[in-house]
N, C-alpha and C positions, 0 to 999 in steps of 0.2 A: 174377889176375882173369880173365884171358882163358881161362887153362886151366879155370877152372869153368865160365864158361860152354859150353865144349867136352864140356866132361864132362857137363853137360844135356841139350847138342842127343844128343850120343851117347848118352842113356839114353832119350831120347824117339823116336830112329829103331831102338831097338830091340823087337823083339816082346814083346806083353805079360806071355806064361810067363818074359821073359830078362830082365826089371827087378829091379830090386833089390829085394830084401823087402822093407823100410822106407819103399817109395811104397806097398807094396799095404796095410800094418797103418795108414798113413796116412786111408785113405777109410770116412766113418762106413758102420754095419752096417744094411741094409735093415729087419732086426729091431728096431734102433734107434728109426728111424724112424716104424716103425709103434705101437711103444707111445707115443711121444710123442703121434700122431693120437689115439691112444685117449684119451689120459690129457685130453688139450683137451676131447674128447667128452663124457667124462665130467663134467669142470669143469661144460661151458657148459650138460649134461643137469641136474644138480644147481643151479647159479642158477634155469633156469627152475621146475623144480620147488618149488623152496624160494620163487619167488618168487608160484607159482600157490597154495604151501601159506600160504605168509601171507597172499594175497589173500583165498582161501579161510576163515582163521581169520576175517579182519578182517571179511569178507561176514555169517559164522556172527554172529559178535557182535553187527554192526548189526541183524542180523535177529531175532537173541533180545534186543536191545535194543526194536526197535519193535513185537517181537510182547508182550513179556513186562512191559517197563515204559511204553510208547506206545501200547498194542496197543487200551485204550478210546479214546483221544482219535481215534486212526487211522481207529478203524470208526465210530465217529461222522462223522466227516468224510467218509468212505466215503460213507456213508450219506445225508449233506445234500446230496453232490455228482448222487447216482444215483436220488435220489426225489426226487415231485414233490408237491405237495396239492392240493387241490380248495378255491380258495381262495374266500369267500364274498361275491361270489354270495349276497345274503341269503337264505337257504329260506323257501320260505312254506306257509302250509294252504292242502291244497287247496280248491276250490268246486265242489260240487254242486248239483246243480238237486234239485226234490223226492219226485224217485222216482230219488235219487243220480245219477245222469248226470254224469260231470266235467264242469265247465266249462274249469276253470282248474286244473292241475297241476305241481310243477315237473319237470324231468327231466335227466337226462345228455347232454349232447352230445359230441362233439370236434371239435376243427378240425386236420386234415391240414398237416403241413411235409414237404416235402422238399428233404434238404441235397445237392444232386446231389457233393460234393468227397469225401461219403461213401461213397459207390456201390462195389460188389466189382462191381456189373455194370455193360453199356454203359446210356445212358440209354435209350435207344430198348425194351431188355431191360425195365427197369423199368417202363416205360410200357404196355408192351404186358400185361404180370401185373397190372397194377392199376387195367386199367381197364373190365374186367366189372365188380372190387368197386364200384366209384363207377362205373358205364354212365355212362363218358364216353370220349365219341373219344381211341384210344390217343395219333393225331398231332397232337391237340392238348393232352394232357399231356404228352408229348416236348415240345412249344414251351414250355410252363411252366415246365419244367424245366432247360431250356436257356438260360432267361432271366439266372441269376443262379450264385453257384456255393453259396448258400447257405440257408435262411429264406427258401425257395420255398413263399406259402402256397396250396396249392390246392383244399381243401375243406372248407366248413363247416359245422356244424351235424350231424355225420355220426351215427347213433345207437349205441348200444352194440352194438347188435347187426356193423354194418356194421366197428365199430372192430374187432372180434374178429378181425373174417376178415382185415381189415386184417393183424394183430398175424398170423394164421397163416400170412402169406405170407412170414414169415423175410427179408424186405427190409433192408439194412442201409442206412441216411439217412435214415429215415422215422420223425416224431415224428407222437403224436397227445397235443395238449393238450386235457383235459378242462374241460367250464364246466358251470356250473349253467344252467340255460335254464326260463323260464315259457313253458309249452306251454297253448294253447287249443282242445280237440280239436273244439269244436261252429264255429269259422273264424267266420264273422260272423254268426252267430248270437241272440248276444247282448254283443256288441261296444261298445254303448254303456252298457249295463247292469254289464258284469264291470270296462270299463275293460281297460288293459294296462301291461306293465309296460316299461320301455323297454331300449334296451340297454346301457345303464351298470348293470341293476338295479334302477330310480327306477319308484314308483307314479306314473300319471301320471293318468289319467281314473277313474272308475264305483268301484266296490265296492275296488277293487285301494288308488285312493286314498283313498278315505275309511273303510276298516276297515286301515288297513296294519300299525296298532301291531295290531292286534287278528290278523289274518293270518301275521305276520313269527313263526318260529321264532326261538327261543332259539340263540346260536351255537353251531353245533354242532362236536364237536370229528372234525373233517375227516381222512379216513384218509387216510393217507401209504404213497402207493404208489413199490415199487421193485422197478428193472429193468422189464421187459415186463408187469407184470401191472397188467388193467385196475379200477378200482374200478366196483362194480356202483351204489351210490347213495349221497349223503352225507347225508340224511335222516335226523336221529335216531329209533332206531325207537319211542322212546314216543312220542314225536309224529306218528309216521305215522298215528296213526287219529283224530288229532282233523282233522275239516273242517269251512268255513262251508257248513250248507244254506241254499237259498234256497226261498223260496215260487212261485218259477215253475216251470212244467210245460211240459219241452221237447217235447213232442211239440203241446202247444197253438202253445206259441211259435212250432215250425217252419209249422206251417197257417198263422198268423195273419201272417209273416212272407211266406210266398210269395203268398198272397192279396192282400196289402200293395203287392209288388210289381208284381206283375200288374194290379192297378190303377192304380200308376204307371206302368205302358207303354201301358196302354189310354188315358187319358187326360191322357198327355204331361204329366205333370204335377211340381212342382218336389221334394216331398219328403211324406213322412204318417208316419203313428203310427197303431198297434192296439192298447189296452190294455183287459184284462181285470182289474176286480179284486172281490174278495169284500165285499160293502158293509158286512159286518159286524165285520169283522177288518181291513181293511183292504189284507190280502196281495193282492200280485198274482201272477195266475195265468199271464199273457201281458202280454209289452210288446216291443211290434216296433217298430222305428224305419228308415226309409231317408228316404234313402242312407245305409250301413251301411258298416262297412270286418272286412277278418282283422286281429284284433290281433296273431298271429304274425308280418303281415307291415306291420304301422300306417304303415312307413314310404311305403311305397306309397301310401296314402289320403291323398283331396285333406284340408287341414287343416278345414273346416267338416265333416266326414263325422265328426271325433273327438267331435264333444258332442252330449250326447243333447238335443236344440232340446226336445224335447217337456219338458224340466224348465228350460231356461235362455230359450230365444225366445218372448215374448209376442204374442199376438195379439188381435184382437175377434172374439168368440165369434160373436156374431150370435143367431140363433133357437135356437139350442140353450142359451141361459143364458135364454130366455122362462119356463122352468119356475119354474127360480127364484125370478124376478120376483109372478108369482104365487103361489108360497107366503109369499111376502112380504107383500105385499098382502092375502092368507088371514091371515096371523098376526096384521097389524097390525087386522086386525078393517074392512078399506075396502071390502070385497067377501065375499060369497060363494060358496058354490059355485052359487046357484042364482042369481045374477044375470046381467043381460046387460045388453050395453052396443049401440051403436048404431054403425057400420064405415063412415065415408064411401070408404072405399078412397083418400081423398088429405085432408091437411088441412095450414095452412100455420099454422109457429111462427114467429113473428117473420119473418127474412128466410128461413128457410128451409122447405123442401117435402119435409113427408111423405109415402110414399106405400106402399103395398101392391108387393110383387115383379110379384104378377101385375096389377095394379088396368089398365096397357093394352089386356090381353086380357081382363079381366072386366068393372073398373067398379066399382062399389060392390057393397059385400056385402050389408048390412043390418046387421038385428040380430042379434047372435051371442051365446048363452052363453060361457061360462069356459071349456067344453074344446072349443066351434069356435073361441073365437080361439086354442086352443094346435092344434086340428086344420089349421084354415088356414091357421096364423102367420102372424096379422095383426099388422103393425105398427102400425096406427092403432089396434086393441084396445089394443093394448097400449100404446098412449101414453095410451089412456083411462082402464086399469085405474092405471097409475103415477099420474096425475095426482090420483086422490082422495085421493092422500096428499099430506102437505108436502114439499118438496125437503130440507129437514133432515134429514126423519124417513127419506126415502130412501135419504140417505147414511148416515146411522147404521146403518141395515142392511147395507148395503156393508160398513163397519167392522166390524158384529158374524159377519159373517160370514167377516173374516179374508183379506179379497181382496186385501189389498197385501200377506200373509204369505205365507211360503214353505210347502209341506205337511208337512213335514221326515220325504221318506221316506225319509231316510237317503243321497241319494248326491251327489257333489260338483258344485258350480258349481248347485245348483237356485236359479230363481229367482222372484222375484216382482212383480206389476204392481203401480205407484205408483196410488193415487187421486189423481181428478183435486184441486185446492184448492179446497177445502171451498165458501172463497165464490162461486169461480167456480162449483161445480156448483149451490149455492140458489139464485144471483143469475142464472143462465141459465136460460133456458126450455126452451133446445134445449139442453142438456147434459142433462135429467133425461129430456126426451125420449126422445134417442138410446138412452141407456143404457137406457133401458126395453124395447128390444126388441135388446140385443145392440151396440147398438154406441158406438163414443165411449169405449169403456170397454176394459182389456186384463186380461188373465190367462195362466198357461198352460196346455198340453192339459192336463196331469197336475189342476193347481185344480179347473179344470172337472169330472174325473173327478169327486173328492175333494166337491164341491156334490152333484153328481148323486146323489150313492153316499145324502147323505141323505134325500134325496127318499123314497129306496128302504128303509132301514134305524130309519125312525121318526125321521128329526129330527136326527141327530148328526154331526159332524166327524168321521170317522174319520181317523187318522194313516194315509196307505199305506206300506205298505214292503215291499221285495221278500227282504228277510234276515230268515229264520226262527231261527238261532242256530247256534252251536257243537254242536255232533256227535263223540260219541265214539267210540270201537270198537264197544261193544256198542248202538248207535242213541238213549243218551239224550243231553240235552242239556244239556254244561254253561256255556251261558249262552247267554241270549237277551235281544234289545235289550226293553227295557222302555217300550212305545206311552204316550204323553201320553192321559189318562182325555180319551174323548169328553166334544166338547160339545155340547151340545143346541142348537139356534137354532131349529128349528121343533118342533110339537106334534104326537106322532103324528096327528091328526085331520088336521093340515094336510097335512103328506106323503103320508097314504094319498089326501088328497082330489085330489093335484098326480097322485099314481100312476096313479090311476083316471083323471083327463083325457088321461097320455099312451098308456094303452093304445088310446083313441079315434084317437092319432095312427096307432100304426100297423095297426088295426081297419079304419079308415076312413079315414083321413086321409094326409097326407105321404111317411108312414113307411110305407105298404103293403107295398114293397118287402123290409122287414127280417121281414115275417109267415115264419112255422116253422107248420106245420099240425100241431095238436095242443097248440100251446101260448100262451099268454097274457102277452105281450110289452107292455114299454111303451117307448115312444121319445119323442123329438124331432129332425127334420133343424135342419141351419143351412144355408145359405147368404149369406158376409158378404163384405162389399165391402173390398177392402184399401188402404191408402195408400198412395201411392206415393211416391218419394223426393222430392217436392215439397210433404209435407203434404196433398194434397187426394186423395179416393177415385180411384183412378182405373179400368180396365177388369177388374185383376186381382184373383180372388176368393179365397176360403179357405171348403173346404165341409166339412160335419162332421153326425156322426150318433150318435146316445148311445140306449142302448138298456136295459131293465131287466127281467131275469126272474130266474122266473117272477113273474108278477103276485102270482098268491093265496098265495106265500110268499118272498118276494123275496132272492134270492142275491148276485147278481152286477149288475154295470154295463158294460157293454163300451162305448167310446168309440173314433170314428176318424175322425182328422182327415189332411184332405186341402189340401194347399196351388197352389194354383194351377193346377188342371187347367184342361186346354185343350179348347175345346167350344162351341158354343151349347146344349144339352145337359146341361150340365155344372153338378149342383146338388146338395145335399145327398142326397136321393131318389135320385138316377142315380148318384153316383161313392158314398156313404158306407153308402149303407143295405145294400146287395148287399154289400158287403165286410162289414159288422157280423153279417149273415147268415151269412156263411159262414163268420165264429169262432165263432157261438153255435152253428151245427151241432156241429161239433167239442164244443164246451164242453159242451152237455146229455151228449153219449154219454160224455168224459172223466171229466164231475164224476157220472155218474149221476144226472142230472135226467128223473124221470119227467114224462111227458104231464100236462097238466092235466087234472082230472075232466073229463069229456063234463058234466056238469051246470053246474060252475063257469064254462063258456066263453061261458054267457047269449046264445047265438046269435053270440058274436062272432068265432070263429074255429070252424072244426067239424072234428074227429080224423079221423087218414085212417081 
């Protein structure tokens, strides 16, 4: 034992050439070694390869599995996830006025999101590119957008146009969702007339609700757009050329409308109506209303501005329903036109006192024919001409004349004056009174029109209505509302005889104010005393002024009613007659209403 290990330490303190051969064939060969590294190399190069080629394989197959057997279901779903529709939004026909003019159209909008978590750029980046397109302060769209990180909505109503440039800014976070939108290019123009539509889609007021079944397109099958591209309209195109015309004329309408106003700032006054309409046809030409509202923007407007008062709010006519009375009176055969009666300018009914407007500053009139009590509008005339009839036979003309009916021009919420009870009005003295010169009694503007129109047209009821019919591409029409056949209540001889007194009104009388040199006009003012919230008359009046040309061939009836102007001043004559003036200027040169003959004018009015 000892001697080996001697013999080791001795082979180990010897030099490495003088060792024994049997240590040196002992130690593995560098070459060895090195193929070993290889050979692992190789191993570990071949797992991964083989393991990339089966991934590889297993990739290929799921992919000609989903393209080749999945590949419709996939692009479908594709498809549902990356397009959107133009969802309805009920489309509607549009509305034109009678020399086409849109009223009412639908059209495209979109409303702006932006998802700032989307952004490739910083916010501030984004803000600053987007906000010439929508001219808005850039640092205050950086504030919008910083608000939230997602369904940041910042502009609405945007138009297709705007949405393009939108879409050409390559912005990435930025949606633009498209709506159907009912646009009203004329703004308040005829606002109480068209009605609007609200923002759920819902007909709410005028023409919009009460033709909607009639207006409303068939659903239309909504293009489905995908990826970035905008749809231009969802308007089925056979439908695009059918629209409702109406029978008014916006260029009457905008005169008659600002004239309207302008009378309501001159004499501070609470609200009026201008309506023009054809006494023969019934169509109207102009109907203005204020206070007015934008239906594009209804929500804005105080809620009394949405309903057109002149078809739903009743009032007492006053001296402008005296026409009437005496065609009545003509018909029933109690008067003629050649009689006359005797004007004390005050007389007393039971407990109460009639009296004359002016009777303080005049005093008694005297004797008057038929067309000074319509030239002076006397009320005590007129309590004289009512009274040669029976209060029965009174009311029954009331009745037959459809005064507690509605005119049914066709638009929603019209309404109509209740007659007083029957017995109260025979069995009072001062009810048949009253009503004999306007008052005690209600109707509304549009009624009044609607009486007037027959004075003018030989006798008849005409139905008014502002809807002339459906319109197709090529200008005819397939379909028009079918008017309720005139009815007659007076006899041409009466009406021409009622005509002929009121062109004395404004010849010579009241009405001066509303004279047109060269032509041959006939009117009546009113000025009527109002109730006030306590049942009894009180300070505040309602003045009005009806007018009818031409005389020697009668067209038209223009009516306008003024409520409450403020003034001592302030009377049929001064606030109604100057405004009815200045629509019929317009109307003669619109409708081509020639001058009256220089012969026909019998000295009453003389041509420039």
């Amino acid at each position: 034992m000892g001697s080996t290990r001697t013999a080791r330490r001795h082979r180990r303190g010897l030099p490495r050439h003088q060792r024994p051969r049997q240590m040196a064939q002992s130690a593995p060969k560098p070459q060895s070694r090195s193929r070993n590294s290889q050979e692992r190399l190789v191993r570990r190069i071949a797992i991964v390869w083989s393991v990339l080629l089966v991934a590889t394989l297993g990739l290929m197959m799921r992919l000609g599995y989903l393209q080749l057997l999945q590949g419709d279901i996939l692009r479908e779903m594709a498809q549902t996830q990356q397009a959107y529709r133009l969802e309805p939004s009920v489309t509607r026909r549009p509305i034109v006025d009678t020399q086409g003019t849109p009223l009412a159209v639908d059209r495209l909008v979109y409303t702006l999101y932006g998802h700032p978590a989307l952004f490739r750029q910083p916010i501030g980046v984004v803000a600053q590119t987007l906000a010439p397109v929508l001219d808005l302060p850039a640092g205050a769209l950086a504030e919008q957008l910083k608000s939230q990180q997602t369904g940041v909505r910042l502009v609405d109503d945007l138009s297709e146009d705007t949405a393009r440039r939108i879409q050409q800014l390559r912005l990435d976070g930025l949606e633009l969702i498209p709506t159907q939108q009912r646009f009203y290019p004329q703004q308040d123009l005829f606002s109480q007339i068209v009605g609007f539509i609200n923002l759920d889609g819902d007909a709410q007021t005028g023409l919009e609700a009460e033709y909607q079944d009639r207006l409303r397109l068939p659903e239309p099958q909504l293009p489905t757009v995908v990826g970035p591209t905008l749809p231009v309209s969802n308007l089925p195109a056979e439908a695009a050329p059918q629209q409702m015309q109406l029978t008014l004329d916006s260029r009457l309408q905008r005169v008659a409308q600002e004239a309207l106003r302008k009378t309501l700032r001159q004499f501070a006054a609470k609200r009026g109506t201008v309506m023009v309409m054809d006494v023969h046809s019934g169509a109207l030409r102009a109907f203005a209303v204020e206070p007015t509202f934008d239906p594009n923007r209804y929500f804005d407007a105080d809620l009394a501005w949405l309903k057109n008062w002149a078809i739903t709010d009743l009032y007492e006519p006053g001296s402008t329903f005296k026409p009437i009375n005496v065609a009545i009176a003509l018909e029933a055969g109690v008067i003629t036109p050649e009689d006359t009666i005797y004007d004390e300018g005050r007389i007393q009914i039971g407990d109460w006192t009639i009296q004359n407007s002016d009777y303080e500053a005049s005093g008694r009139i005297g004797t008057l024919s038929m067309t000074e009590v319509l030239k002076h509008s006397s009320n005590v005339g007129m309590v004289h001409i009512m009274d040669k009839m029976p209060a029965a036979d009174f009311y029954r003309w009331l009745e037959k004349l459809e005064l507690d009916q509605p005119t049914g021009i066709g638009l929603s919420a019209e309404n109509a004056g209740p007659l007083k009870d029957r017995d109260q009005f025979v069995n009072s003295w001062v009810d048949a009174a009253t009503a004999s010169f306007g008052q005690g009694m209600v109707l509304t503007p549009m009624k009044l029109l609607q009486l007037q129109a027959a004075i003018a047209n030989g006798g008849y009821l005409v139905t008014p209505t502002v809807v002339e019919g459906m319109v197709n591409g090529q200008g005819g029409f397939t379909w028009q509302p079918v008017p309720s056949t005139p009815k007659q209540v007076f006899s041409a001889e009466t009406s021409d005889a009622v005509l002929k007194m009121m062109e004395a009104v404004v010849a010579d009388g009241t009405g001066k104010p509303a004279q047109i040199s060269g032509y041959r006009i006939a009117g009546k003012t009113g000025t009527a005393q109002k109730v006030n919230e306590f049942g009894a008359y009180g300070s505040g009046r309602i003045t009005s002024f009806v007018s009818l040309l031409p005389v020697e061939q009668p067209r038209f009836v223009v009516l306008a009613v003024i409520d409450e102007p403020v003034g001592d001043d302030a009377y049929g004559s001064t606030v109604a007659a100057p405004l009815v003036k200045t629509v019929m200027e317009s109307l003669v040169v619109l409708e081509g209403i020639p001058p009256s003959a220089p012969q026909a004018l019998n000295g009453v009015l003389s041509p420039e």
